[in-house]
Structures are given as C-alpha cells and as structure tokens.
DRENSEDO-393983 format. One line per field, with one value per residue (C-alpha): residue number from 1; y, z, x. Coordinates in pm, whole numbers, plus 50000, padded with zeros to 5 digits. Layout:
n <- NUM; ...
v <- Y; ...
w <- Z; ...
u <- X; ...
This chain:
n <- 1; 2; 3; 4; 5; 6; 7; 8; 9; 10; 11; 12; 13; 14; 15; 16; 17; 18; 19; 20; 21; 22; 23; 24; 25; 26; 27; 28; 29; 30; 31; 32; 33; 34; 35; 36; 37; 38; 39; 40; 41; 42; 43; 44; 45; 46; 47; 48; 49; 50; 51; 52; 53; 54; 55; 56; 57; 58; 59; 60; 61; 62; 63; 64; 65; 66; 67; 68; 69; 70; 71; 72; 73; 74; 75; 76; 77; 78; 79; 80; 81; 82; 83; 84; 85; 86; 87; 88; 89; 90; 91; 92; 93; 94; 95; 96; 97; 98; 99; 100; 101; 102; 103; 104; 105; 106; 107; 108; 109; 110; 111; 112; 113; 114; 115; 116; 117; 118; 119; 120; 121; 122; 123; 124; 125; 126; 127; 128; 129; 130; 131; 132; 133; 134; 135; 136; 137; 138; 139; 140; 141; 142; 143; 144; 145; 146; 147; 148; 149; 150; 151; 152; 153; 154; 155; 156; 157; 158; 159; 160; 161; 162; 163; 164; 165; 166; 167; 168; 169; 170; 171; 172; 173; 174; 175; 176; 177; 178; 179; 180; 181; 182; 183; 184; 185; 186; 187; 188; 189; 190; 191; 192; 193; 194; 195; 196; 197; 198; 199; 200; 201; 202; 203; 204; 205; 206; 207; 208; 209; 210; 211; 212; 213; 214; 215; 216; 217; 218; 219; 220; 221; 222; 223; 224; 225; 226; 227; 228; 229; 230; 231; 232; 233; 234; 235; 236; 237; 238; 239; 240; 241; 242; 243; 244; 245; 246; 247; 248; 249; 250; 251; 252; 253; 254; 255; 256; 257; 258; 259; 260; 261; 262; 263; 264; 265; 266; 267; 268; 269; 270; 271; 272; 273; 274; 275; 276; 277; 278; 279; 280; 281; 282; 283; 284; 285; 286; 287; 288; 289; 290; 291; 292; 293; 294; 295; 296; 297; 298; 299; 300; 301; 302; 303; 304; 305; 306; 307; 308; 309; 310; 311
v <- 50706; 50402; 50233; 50400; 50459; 50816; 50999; 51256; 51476; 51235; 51373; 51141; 51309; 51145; 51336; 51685; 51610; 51598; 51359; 51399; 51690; 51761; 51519; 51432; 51262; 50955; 50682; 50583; 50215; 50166; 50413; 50425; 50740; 50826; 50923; 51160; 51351; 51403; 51152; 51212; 51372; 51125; 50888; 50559; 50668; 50782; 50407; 50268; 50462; 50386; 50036; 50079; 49954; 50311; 50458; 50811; 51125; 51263; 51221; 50901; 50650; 50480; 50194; 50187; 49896; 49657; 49562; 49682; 50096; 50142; 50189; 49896; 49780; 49687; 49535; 49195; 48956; 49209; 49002; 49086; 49464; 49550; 49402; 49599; 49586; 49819; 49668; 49383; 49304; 49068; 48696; 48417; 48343; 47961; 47978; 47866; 48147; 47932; 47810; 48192; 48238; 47898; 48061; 48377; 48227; 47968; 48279; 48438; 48133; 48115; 47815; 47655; 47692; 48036; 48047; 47880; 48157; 48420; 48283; 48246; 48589; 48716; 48515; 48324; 48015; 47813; 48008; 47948; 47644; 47817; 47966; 48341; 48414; 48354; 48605; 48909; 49240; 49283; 48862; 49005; 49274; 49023; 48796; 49088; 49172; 48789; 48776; 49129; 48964; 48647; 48740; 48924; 49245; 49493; 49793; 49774; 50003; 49970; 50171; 50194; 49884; 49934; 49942; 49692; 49613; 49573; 49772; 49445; 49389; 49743; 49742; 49431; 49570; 49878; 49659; 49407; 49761; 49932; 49536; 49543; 49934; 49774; 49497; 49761; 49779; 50113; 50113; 50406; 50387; 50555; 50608; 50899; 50728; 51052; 50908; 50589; 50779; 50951; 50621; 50430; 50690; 50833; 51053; 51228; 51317; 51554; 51585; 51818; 51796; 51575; 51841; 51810; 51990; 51894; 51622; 51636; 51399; 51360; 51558; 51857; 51845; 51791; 52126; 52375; 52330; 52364; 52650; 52714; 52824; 53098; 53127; 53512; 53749; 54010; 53830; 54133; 54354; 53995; 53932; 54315; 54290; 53931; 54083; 54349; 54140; 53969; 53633; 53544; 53519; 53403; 53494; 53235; 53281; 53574; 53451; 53220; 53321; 53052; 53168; 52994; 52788; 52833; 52871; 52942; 52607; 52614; 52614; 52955; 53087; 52978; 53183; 53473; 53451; 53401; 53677; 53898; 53854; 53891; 54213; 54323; 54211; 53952; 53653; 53339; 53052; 52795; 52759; 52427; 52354; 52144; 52004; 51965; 51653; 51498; 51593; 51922; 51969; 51827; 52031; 52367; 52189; 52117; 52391; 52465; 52148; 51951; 51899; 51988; 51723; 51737; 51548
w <- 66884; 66665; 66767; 66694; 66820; 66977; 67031; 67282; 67342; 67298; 67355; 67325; 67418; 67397; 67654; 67526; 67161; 67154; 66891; 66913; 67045; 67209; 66945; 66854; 66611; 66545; 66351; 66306; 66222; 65846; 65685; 65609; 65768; 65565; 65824; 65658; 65719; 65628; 65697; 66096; 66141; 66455; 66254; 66356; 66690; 66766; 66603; 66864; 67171; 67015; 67026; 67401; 67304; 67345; 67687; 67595; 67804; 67846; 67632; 67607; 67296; 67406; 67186; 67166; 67068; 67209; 67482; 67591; 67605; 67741; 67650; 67396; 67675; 67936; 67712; 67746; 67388; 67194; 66904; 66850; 66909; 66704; 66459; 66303; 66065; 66189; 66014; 65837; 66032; 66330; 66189; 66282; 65940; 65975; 66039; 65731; 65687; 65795; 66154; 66188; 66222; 66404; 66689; 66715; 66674; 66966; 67198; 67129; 67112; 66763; 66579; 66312; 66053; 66081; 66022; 65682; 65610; 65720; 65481; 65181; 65234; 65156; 64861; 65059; 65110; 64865; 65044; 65373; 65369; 65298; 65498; 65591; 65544; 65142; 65121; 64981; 65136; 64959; 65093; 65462; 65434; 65321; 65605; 65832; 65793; 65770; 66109; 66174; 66077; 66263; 66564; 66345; 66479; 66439; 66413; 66181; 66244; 65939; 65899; 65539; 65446; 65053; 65118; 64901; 64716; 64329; 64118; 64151; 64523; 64590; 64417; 64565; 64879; 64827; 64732; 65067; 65284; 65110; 65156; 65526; 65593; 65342; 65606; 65928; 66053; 66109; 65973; 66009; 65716; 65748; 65375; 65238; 64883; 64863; 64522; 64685; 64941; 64735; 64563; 64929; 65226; 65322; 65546; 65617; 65928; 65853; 66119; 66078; 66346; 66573; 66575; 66415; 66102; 65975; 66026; 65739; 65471; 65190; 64941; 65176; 65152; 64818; 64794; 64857; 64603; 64271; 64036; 63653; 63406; 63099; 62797; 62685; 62516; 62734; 63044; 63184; 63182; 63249; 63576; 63675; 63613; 63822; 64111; 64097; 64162; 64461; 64283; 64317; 64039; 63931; 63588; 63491; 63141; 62917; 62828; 63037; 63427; 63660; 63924; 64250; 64370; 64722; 64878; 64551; 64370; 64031; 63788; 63966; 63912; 63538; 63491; 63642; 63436; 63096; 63203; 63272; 62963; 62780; 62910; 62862; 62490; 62557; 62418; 62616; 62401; 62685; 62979; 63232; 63540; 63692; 64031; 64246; 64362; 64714; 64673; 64506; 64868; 65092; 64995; 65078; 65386; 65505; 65402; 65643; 65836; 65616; 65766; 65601; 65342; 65132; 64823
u <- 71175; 71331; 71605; 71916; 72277; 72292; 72607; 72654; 72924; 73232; 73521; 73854; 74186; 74510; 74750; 74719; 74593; 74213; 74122; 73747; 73591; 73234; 73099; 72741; 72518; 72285; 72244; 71921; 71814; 71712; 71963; 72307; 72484; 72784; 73054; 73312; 73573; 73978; 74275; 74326; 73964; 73887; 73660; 73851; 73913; 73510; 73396; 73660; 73503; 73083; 73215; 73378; 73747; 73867; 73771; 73595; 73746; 73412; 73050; 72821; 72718; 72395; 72250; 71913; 71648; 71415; 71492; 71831; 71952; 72303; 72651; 72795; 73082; 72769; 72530; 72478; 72405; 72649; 72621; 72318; 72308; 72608; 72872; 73187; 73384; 73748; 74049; 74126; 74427; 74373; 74343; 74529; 74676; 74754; 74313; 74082; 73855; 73529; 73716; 73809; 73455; 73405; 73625; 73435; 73075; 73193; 73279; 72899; 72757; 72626; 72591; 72818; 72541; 72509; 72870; 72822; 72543; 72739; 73038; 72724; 72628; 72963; 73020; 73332; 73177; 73463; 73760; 73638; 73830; 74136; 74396; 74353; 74706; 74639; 74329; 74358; 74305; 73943; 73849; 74013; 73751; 73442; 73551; 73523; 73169; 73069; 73218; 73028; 72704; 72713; 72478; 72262; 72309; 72075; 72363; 72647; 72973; 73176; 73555; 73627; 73442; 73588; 73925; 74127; 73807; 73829; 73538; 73347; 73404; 73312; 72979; 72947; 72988; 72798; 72425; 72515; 72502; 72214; 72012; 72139; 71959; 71695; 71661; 71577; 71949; 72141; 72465; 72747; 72963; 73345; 73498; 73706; 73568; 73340; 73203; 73124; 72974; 72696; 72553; 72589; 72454; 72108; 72244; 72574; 72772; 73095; 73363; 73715; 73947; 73702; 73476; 73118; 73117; 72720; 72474; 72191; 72065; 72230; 72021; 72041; 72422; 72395; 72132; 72342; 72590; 72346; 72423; 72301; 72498; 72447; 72654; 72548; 72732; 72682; 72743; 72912; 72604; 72404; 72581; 72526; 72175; 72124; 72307; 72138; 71801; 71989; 72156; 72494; 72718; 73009; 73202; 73351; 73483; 73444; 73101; 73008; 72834; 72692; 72466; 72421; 72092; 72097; 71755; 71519; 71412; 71599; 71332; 71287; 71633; 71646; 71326; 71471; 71736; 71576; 71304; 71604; 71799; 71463; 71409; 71761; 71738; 72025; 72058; 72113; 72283; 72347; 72118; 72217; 72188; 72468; 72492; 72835; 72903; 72987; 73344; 73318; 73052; 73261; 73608; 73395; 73241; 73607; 73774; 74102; 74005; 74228; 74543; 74867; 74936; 75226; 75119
C-alpha cells in the first residue's frame, strides 16, 4: 500500500445538523482526487476535520507515509506530511507577502531560502515585498499554497484553489497541481468549477448532503454518460426496433434518437445500429457519438442532493 490519506467513516455534526455523514474515501499519493459536491455538501467542513481543526463526531483520517501513520493533529514534522490551502482570508495585511511566509516558516522551522523558493514557485517572488493587504484575491490564493508548500509536504489539501483566479491564474494553477501529483504527492482538490475539474483530476470523490455519493476515476464517471446519436427518417420505427434488441433510447426530435452507451463499448452500439437500420432498409444520415461532460455527469449524479437554491 502507497502512502495515502485514508478516510474512514467521518461523521461531523453540528448540534442536530449532521454536516458530514458516515464518510469515506482515499487519496492516494501521485493523483489528484477531484472532491465534488454542491454549495453546503460538507466539503469545507470534512478538509477542516482531515486536517484536525474541526474535532470529528465520530470516524478517523489517518495519514499514511514513511515513516509516520496517524491522525494529522498528532503527527509530529506536519510540514512535511501535509500543506493546505482553505481560505484566503487570514493574513496580517500590514505583512509583505515574503515575511508572511518568514513568520510561518520560523514556526516549522524552515529556512528563509526556502521561503524565497516557495515565493519563485508561485510566480510572487516581485510582490513578496509588498504588503498583503494590496494583493488581490487570485495573489491571496498563490500566497496560500506557497505557504502550503514550504515544508515540502508530501500531501496537499486544497479548498477551491481557483477561486478569484483570472483564466491565466487558473491554468496557471491547474499545470502547478498536475506537476505537484507529477512529483509523487497526493493532492485532494475541492472546486464546484466542474469544467476545471475534468482537465485537473485523476480521480473523483462525489459527496451530497455529507454523504458519499461515488468514489471512481475519472474516466469511469465520465463512462457512463456516452450515448450516439442517429438522424433517420424513420426514427420512430428505428427506436422500436433498438429497444426491441435491449438499447435504450431516447427520441429526441422528430428525427433525431440517441441511444445510450452504458456497458457495451461504442463501436459496438454504432454497429448495432447501422446493422439494424440496414436490415430495416432505413437510412441513417447522421451517426455521432457524443460524450457528456463532468457537469452534464455530475447534475444526474446529484440529482435531489442539491439544496434548494433560489437563483
């Protein structure tokens, strides 16, 4: 077994409300797990308790590596083992971005040069020697991760990591996490940037309501929401036929039918469905296979977890 951060049955309740419920998952070193789920879903609030400044009500996070397995809170060189990136809202404003760091490297005790490599890394080496209060929200959020990365830790927890960024800063962002997993580490990744998501995570953990909704790799969320569509004249008879052979199918216009790829590979299902048409003496004029995207996946995943937005 790699290292990884394992996550077993966390439950956080708040009074009555249960936030997160009989939660777990892993993230393994040397991927990026996506960590999704709607507004008030529990993803800020389980990061808080993997990270021990939330007290869980019941369940365990254990980080794993060489040399040290425990909870976060009772690990000693934490530095090392984790860095995170929660919210962008906790500097001293009067500070200069490089003696923010200077402050928190002191605590760990890390050197002043990696401070300077930390700033490098996240392209704020000429504003570290201004004041924090003048950054912007998308600098805040570079300056967060330097300070993330300063004991080299080998797991990254990282809450909405894009927020505030502009299109630059978020591709930015998006090639410094894939080099980090590159680089061995494990990072969890929260966003509700589902596009972002698909170009950025390996793997995917789904939560509604605190509760887990599905843990798999991104290409088998992906999978299951594949379907070709046919342009036919006859796609009335057409559907009847394909249904009648076990496919399901959707009309979606007068012409128009897409059939789902669910557990047959697709080449398979667009032979069926030429081979059927053939033998019906249809003819197909539009044959294409078209894939639904992280968003289009994760609206069906969540379905009636969302919670009542007025918007």
């Amino acid at each position: 077994m790699g290292t990884m951060i394992i996550v077993e049955n966390l439950t956080k309740r708040y009074g009555k409300k249960t936030v997160v419920n009989d939660l777990s998952f892993t993230v393994p070193d040397g991927q990026v797990t996506g960590f999704l789920g709607p507004n008030g879903a529990g993803k800020s609030t389980t990061m808080r308790c993997m990270l021990g400044l939330d007290k869980p009500s019941a369940g365990k996070v254990t980080f794993s590596g060489k040399g040290y397995a425990g909870d976060f809170a009772g690990l000693d060189n934490k530095s090392s083992i984790a860095g995170a990136v929660l919210d962008a809202a906790w500097f001293t404003p009067a500070r200069s971005g490089r003696n923010h760091l200077r402050v928190i490297a002191k605590g760990a005790g890390i050197s002043d040069k990696r401070v300077d490599e930390c700033l490098d890394m996240v392209g704020l080496t000429s504003a570290g020697k201004k004041k924090v209060g003048g950054y912007s929200l998308g600098m805040k959020q570079r300056l967060g991760l330097a300070a993330a990365l300063l004991g080299n830790p080998q797991h990254l927890i990282l809450d909405e990591p894009v927020n505030g960024l502009d299109p630059e800063g978020v591709s930015w962002m998006r090639r410094t996490i894939r080099h980090l997993a590159d680089d061995g580490r494990g990072l969890l990744v929260s966003s509700h940037l589902l596009s972002e998501m698909q170009q950025t995570a390996d793997r995917l953990v789904l939560i509604g309501q605190g509760k887990l909704i599905g843990e798999q790799t991104l290409d088998e969320f992906l999978a299951g929401g594949a379907h070709v569509e046919v342009e036919c004249k006859e796609a009335v008879l057409l559907a009847d036929s394909l249904r009648s052979r076990g496919f399901q199918v959707d009309l979606d216009r007068e012409r128009t039918l897409r059939v789902g790829v669910n557990n047959i590979p697709e080449h398979e299902v667009r032979a069926a469905i030429a081979a059927t048409a053939l033998e019906e003496k249809f003819a197909v004029t539009k044959l294409a296979t078209t894939a639904d995207n992280l968003e289009q996946r994760f609206l069906a995943a969540t379905a009636g977890q969302q919670e009542y937005r007025s918007n």
